[in-house]
N, CA, C and O atoms as CSV, one atom per row, in Angstrom:
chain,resi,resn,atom,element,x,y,z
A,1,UNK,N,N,-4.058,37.818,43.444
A,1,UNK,CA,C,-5.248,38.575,43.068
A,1,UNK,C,C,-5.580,38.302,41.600
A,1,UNK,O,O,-4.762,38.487,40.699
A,2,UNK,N,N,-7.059,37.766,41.372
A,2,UNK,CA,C,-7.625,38.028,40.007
A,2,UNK,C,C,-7.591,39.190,39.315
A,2,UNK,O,O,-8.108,40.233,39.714
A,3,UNK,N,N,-6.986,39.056,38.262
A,3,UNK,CA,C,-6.892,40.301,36.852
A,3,UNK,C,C,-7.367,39.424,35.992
A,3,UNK,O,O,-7.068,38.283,35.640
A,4,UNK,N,N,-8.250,40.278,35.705
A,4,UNK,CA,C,-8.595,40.421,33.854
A,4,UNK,C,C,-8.474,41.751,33.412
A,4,UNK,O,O,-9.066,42.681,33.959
A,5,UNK,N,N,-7.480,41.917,32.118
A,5,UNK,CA,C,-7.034,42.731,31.586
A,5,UNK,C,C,-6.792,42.662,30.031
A,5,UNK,O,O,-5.861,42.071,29.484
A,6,UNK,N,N,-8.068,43.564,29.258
A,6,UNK,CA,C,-8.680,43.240,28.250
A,6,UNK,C,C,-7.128,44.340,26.924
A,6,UNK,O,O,-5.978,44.522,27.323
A,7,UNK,N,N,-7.534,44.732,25.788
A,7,UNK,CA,C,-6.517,44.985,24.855
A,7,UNK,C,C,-7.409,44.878,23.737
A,7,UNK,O,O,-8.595,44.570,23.858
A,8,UNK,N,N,-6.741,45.175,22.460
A,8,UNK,CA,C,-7.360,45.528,21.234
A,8,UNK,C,C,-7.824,46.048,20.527
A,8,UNK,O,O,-7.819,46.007,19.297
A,9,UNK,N,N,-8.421,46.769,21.424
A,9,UNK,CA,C,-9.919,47.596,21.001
A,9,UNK,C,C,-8.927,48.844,19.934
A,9,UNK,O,O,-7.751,48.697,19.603
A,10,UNK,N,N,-9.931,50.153,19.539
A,10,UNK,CA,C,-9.015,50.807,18.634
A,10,UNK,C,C,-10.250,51.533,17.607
A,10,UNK,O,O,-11.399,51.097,17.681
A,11,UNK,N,N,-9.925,52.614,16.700
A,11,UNK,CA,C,-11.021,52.709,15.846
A,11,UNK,C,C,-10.421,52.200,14.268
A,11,UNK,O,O,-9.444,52.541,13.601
A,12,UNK,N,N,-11.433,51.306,14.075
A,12,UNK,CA,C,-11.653,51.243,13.059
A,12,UNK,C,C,-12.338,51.271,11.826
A,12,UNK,O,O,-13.290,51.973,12.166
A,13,UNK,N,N,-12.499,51.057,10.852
A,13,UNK,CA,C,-13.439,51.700,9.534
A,13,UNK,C,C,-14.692,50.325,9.451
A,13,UNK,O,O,-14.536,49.104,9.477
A,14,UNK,N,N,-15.678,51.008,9.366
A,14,UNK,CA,C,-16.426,49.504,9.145
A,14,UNK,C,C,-16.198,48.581,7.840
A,14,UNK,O,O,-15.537,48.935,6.863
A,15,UNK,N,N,-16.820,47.403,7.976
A,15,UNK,CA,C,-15.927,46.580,7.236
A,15,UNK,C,C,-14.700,45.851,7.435
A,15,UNK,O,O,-14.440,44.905,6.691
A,16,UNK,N,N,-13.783,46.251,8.521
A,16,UNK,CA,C,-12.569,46.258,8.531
A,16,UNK,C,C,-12.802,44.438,10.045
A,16,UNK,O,O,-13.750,43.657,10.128
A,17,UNK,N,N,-11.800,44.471,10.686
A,17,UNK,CA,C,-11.484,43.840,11.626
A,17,UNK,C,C,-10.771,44.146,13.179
A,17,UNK,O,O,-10.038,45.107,13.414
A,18,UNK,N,N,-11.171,43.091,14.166
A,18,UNK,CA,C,-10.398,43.725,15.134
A,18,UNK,C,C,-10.476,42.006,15.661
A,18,UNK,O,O,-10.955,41.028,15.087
A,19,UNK,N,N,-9.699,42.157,17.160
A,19,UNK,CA,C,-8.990,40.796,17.605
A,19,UNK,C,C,-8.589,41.922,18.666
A,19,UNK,O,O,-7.807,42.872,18.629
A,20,UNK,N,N,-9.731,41.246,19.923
A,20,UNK,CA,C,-9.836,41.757,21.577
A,20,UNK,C,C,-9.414,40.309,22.023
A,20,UNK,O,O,-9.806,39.161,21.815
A,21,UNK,N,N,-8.097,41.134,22.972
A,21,UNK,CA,C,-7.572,39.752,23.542
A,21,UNK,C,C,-8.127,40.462,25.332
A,21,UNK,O,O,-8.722,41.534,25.444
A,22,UNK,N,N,-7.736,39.536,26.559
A,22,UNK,CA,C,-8.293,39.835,27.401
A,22,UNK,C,C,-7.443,38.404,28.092
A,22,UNK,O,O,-7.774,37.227,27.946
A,23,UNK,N,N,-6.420,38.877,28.768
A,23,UNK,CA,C,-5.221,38.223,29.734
A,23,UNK,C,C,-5.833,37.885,30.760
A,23,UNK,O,O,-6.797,38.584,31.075
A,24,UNK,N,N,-5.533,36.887,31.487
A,24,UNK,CA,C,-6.536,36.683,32.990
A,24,UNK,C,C,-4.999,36.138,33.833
A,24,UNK,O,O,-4.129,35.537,33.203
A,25,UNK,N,N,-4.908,36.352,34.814
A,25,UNK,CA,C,-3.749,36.023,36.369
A,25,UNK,C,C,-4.062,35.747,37.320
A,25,UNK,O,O,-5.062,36.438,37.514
A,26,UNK,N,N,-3.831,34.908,38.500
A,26,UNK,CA,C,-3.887,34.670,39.601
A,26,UNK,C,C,-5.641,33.804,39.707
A,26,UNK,O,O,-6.438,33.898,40.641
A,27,UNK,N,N,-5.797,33.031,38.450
A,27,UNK,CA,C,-6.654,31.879,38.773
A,27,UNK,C,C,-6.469,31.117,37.707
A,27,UNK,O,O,-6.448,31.635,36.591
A,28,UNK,N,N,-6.233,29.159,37.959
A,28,UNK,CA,C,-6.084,28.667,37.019
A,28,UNK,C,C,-7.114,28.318,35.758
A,28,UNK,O,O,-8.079,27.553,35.757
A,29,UNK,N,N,-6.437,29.359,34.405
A,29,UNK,CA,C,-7.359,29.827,33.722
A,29,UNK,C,C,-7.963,28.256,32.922
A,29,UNK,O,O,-9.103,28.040,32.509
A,30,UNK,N,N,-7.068,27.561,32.903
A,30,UNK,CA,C,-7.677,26.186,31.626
A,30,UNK,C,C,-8.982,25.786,32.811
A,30,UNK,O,O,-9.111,24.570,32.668
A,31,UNK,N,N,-9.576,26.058,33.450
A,31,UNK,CA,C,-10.352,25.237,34.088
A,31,UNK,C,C,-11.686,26.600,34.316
A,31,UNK,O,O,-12.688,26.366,34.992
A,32,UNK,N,N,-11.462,27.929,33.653
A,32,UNK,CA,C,-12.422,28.826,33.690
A,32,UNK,C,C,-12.895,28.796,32.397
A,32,UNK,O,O,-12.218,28.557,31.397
A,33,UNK,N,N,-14.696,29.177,32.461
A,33,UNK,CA,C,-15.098,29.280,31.142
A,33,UNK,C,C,-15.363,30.719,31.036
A,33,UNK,O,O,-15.979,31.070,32.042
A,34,UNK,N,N,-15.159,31.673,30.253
A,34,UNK,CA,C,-14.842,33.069,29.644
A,34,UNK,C,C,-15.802,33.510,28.763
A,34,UNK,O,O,-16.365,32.898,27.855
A,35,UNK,N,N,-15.938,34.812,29.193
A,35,UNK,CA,C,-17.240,35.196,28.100
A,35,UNK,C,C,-17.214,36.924,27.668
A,35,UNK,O,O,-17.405,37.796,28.516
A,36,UNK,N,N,-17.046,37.110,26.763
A,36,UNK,CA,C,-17.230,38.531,26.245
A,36,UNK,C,C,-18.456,39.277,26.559
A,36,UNK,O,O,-19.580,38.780,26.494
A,37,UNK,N,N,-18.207,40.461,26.894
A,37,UNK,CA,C,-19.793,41.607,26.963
A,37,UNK,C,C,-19.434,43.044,26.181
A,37,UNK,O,O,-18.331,43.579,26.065
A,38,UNK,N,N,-20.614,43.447,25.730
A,38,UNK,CA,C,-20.145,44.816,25.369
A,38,UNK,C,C,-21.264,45.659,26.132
A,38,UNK,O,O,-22.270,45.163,26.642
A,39,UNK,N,N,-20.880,47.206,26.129
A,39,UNK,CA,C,-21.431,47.671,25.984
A,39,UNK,C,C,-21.582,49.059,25.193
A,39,UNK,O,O,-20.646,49.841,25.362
A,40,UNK,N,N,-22.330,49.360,24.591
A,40,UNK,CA,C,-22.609,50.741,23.765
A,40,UNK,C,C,-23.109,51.635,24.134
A,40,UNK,O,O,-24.181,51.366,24.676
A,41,UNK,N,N,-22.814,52.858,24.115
A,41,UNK,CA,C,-23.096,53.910,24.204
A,41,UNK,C,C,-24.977,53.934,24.751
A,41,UNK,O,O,-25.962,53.260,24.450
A,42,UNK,N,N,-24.780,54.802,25.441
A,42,UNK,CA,C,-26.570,54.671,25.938
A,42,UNK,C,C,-27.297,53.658,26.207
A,42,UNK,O,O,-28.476,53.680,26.562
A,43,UNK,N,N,-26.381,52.420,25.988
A,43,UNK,CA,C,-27.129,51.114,25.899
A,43,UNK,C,C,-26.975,50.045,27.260
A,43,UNK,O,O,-26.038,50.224,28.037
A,44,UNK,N,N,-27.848,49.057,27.460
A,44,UNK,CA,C,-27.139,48.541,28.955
A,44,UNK,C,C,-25.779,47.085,28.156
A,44,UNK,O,O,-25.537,46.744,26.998
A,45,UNK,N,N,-25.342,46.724,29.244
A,45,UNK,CA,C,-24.151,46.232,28.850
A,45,UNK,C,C,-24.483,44.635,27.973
A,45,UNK,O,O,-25.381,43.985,28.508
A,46,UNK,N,N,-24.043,44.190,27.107
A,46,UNK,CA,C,-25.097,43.044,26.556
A,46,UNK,C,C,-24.024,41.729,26.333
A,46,UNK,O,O,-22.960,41.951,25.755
A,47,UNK,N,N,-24.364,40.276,26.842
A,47,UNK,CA,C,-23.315,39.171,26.044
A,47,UNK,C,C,-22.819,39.211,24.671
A,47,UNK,O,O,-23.505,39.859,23.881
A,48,UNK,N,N,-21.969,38.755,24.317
A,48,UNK,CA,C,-21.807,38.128,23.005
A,48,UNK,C,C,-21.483,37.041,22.592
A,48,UNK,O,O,-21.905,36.469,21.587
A,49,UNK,N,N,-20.386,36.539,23.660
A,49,UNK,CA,C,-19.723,35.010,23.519
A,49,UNK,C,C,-19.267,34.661,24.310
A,49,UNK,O,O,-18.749,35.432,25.118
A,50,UNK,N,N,-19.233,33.054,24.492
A,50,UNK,CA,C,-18.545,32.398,25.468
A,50,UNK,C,C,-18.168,30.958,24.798
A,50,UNK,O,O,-18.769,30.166,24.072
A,51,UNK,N,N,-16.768,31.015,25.449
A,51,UNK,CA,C,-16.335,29.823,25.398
A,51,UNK,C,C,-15.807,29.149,26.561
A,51,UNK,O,O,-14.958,29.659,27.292
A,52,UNK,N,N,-16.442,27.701,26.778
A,52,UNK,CA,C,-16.166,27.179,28.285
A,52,UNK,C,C,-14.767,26.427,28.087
A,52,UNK,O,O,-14.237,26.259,26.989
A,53,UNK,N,N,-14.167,25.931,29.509
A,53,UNK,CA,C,-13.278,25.560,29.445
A,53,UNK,C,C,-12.762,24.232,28.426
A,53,UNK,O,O,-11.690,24.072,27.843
A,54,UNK,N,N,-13.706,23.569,28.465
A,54,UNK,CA,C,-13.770,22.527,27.132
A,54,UNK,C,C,-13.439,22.690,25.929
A,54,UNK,O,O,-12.924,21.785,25.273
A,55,UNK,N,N,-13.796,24.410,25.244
A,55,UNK,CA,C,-13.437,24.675,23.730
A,55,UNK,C,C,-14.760,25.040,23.205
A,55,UNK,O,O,-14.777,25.716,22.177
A,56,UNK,N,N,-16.317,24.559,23.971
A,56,UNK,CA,C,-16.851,25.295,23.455
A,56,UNK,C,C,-17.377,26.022,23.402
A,56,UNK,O,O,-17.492,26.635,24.463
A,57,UNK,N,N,-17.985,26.475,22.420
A,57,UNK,CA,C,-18.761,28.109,22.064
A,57,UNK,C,C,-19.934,28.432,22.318
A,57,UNK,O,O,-20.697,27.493,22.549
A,58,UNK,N,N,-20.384,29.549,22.358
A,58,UNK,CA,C,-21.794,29.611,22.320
A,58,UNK,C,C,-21.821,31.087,21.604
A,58,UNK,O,O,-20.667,31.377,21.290
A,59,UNK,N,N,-22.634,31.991,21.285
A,59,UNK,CA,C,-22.699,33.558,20.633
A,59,UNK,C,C,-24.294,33.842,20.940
A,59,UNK,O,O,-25.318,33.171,21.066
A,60,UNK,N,N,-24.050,34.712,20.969
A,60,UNK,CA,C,-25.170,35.859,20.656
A,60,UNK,C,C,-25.924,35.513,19.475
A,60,UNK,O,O,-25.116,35.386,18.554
A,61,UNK,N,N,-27.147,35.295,19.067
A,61,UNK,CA,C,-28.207,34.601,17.961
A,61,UNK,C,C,-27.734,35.807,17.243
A,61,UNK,O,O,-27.388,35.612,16.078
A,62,UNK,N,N,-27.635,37.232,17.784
A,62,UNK,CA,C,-27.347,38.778,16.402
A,62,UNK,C,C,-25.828,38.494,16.129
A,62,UNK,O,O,-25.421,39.138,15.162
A,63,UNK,N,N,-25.068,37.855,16.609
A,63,UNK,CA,C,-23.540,37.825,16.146
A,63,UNK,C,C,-22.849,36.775,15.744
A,63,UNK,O,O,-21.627,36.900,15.666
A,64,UNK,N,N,-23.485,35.481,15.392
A,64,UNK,CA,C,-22.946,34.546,15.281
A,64,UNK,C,C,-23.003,34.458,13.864
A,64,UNK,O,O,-23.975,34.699,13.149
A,65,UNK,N,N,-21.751,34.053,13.497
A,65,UNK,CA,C,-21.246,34.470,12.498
A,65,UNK,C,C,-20.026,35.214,11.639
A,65,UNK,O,O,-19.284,34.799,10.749
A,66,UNK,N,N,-20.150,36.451,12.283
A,66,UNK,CA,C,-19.237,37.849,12.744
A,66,UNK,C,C,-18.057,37.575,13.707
A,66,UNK,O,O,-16.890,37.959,13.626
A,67,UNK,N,N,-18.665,36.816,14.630
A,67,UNK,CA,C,-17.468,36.943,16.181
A,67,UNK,C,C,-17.122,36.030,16.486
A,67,UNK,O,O,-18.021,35.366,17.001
A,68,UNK,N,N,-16.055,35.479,16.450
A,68,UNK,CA,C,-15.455,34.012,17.051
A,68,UNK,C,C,-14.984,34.559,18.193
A,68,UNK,O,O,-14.512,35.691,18.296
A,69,UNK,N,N,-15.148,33.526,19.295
A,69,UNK,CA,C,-14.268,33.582,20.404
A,69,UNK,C,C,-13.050,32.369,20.460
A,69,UNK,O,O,-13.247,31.254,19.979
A,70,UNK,N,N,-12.002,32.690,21.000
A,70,UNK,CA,C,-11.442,31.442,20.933
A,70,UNK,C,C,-10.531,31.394,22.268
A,70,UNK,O,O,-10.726,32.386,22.969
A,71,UNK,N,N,-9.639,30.537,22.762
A,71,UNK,CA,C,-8.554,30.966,24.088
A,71,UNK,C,C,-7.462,29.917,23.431
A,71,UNK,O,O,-7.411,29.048,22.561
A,72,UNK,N,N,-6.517,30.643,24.533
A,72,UNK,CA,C,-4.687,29.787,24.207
A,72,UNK,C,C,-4.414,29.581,26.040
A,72,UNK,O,O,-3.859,30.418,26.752
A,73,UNK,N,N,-4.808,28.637,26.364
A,73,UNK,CA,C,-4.490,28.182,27.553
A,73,UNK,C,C,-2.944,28.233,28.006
A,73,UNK,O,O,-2.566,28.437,29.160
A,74,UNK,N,N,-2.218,28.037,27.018
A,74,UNK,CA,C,-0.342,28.386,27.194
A,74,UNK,C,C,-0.518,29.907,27.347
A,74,UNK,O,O,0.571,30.425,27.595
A,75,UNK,N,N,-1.348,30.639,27.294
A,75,UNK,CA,C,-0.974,32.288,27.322
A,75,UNK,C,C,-2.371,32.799,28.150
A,75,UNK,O,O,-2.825,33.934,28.002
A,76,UNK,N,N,-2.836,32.017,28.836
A,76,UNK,CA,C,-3.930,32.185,30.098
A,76,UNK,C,C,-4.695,33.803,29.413
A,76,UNK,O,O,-4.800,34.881,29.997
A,77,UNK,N,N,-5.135,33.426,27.987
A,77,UNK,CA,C,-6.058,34.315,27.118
A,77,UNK,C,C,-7.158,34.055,25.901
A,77,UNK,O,O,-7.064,33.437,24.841
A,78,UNK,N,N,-8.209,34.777,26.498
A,78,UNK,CA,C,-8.800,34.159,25.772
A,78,UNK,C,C,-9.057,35.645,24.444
A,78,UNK,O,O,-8.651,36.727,24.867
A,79,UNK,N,N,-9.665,35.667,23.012
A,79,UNK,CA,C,-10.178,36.158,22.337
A,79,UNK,C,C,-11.147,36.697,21.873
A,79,UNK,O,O,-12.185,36.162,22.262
A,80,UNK,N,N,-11.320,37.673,21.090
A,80,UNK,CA,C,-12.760,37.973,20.616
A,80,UNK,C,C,-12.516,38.174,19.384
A,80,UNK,O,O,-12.076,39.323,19.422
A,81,UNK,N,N,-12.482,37.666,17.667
A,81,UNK,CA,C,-12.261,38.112,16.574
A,81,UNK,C,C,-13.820,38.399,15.875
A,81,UNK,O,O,-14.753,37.659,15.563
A,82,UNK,N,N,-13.543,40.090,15.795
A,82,UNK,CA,C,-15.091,39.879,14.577
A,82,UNK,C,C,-14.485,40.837,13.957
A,82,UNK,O,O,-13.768,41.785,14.277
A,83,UNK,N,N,-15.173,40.141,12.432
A,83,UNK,CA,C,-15.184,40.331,11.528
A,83,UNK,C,C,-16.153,41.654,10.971
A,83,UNK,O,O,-16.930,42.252,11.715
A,84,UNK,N,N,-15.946,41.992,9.488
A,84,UNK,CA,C,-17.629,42.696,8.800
A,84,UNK,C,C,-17.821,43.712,9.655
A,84,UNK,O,O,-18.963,43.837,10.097
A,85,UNK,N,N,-16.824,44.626,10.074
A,85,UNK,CA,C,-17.261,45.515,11.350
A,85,UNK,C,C,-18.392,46.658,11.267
A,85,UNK,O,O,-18.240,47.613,10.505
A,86,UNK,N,N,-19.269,46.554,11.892
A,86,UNK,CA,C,-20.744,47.354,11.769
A,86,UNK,C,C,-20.531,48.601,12.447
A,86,UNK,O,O,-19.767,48.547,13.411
A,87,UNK,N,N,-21.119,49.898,12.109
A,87,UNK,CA,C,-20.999,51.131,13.218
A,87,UNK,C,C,-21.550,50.777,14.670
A,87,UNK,O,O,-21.004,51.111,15.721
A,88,UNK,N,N,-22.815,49.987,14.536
A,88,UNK,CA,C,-23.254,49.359,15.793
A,88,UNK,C,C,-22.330,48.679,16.847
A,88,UNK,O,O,-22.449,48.553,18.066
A,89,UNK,N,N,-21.486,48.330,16.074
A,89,UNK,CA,C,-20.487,47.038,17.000
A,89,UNK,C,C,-19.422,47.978,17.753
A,89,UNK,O,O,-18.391,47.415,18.123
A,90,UNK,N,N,-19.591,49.628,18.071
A,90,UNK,CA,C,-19.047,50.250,18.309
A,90,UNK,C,C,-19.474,50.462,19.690
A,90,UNK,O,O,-20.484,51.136,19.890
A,91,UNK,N,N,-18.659,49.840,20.904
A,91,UNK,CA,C,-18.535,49.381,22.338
A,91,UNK,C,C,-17.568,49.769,22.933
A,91,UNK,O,O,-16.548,50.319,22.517
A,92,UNK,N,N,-18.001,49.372,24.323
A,92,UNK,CA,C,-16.693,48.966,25.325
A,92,UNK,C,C,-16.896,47.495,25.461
A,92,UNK,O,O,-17.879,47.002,26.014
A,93,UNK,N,N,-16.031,46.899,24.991
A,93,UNK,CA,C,-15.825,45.463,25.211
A,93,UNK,C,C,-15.032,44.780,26.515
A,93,UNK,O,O,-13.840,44.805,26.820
A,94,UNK,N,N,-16.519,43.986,27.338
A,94,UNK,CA,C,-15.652,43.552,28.467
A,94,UNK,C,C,-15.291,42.088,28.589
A,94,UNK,O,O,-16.049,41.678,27.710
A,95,UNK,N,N,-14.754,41.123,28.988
A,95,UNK,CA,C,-14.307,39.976,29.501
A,95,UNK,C,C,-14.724,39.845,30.965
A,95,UNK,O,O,-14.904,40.666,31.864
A,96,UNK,N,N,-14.808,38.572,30.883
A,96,UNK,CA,C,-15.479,38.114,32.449
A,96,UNK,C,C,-15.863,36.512,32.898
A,96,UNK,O,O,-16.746,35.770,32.468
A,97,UNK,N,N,-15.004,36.334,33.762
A,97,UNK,CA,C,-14.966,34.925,33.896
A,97,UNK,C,C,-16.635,34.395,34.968
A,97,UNK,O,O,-17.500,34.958,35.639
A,98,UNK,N,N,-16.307,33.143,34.572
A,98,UNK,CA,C,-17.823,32.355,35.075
A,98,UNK,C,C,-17.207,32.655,36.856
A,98,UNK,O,O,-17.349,31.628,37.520
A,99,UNK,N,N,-16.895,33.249,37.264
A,99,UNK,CA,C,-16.805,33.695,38.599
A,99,UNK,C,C,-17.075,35.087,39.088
A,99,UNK,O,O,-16.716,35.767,40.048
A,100,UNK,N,N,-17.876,35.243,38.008
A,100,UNK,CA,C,-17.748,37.170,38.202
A,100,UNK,C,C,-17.116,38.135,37.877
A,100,UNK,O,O,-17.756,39.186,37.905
A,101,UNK,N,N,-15.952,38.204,37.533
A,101,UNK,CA,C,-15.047,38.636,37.778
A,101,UNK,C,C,-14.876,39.599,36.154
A,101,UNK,O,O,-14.793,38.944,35.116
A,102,UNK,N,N,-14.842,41.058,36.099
A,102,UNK,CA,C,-14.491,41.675,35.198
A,102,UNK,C,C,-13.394,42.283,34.674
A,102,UNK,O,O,-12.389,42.253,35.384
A,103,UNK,N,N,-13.307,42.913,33.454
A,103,UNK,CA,C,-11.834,43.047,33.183
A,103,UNK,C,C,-12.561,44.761,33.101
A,103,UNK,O,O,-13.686,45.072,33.494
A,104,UNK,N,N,-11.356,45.828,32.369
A,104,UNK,CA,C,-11.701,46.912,33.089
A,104,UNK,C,C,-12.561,47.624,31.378
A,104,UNK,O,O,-13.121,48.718,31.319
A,105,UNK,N,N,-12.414,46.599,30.156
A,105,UNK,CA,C,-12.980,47.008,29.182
A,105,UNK,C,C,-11.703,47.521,28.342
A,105,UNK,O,O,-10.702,48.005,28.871
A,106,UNK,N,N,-11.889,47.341,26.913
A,106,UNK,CA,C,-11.163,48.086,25.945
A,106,UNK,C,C,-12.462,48.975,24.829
A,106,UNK,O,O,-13.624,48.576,24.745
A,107,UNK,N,N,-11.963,50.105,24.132
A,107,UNK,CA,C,-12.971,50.438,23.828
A,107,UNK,C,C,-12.589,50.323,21.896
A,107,UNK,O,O,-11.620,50.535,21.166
A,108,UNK,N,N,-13.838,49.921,21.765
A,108,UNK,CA,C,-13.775,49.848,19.835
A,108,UNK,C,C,-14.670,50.480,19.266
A,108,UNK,O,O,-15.844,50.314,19.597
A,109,UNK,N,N,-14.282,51.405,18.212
A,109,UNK,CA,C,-15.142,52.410,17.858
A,109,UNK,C,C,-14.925,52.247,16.309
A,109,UNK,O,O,-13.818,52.507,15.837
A,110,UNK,N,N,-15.689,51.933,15.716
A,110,UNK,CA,C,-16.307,51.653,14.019
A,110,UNK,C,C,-16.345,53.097,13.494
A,110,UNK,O,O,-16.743,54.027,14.196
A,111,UNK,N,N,-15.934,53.239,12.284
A,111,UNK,CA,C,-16.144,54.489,11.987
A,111,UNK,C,C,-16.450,53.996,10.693
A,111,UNK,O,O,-16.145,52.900,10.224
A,112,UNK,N,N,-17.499,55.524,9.818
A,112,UNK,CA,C,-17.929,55.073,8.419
A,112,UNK,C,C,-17.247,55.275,7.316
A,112,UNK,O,O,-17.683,54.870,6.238
């Protein structure tokens, strides 16, 4: 059975940093391309990044910059590091492979 099973999340102060990891099992991950979503409060759920199985990237035109995605194929996980943390950037952050497939969310909350 497919798991994705996300981690990281946490409150932190804006300004500060965070590093959302998001584990995937029971599909061979070096050959999936992976993509971060959030969503915020009242808001509908929105992309931010993806990185395909190749290495590369793509972002969100409002976050690029801020958010690297990256993966470790030896640890079938991929990343979310952003930086400059905004009160806005205060989500449930999900993972989700180019098959559909969601993770259950971690939640990150910016504080001022």
């Amino acid at each position: 059975q497919v798991q994705l099973v996300e981690s990281g999340g946490g409150l932190v102060q804006a300004g500060g940093s965070l590093r959302l990891s998001c584990a995937v099992s029971g599909r061979p991950f070096s050959i999936t391309h992976m993509g971060w979503h959030r969503q915020a409060p009242g808001k509908q759920r929105e992309w931010v990044a993806l990185i395909y199985s190749n290495g590369l990237t793509k972002y969100a035109s409002s976050e690029k910059g801020r958010f690297t995605i990256s993966r470790d194929n030896a640890k079938n996980t991929v990343y979310l590091q952003i930086n400059s943390l905004k009160l806005e950037d205060t989500a449930v952050y999900y993972c989700r492979d180019n098959f559909g497939r969601w993770g259950q969310g971690t939640q990150a909350t910016v504080s001022s």
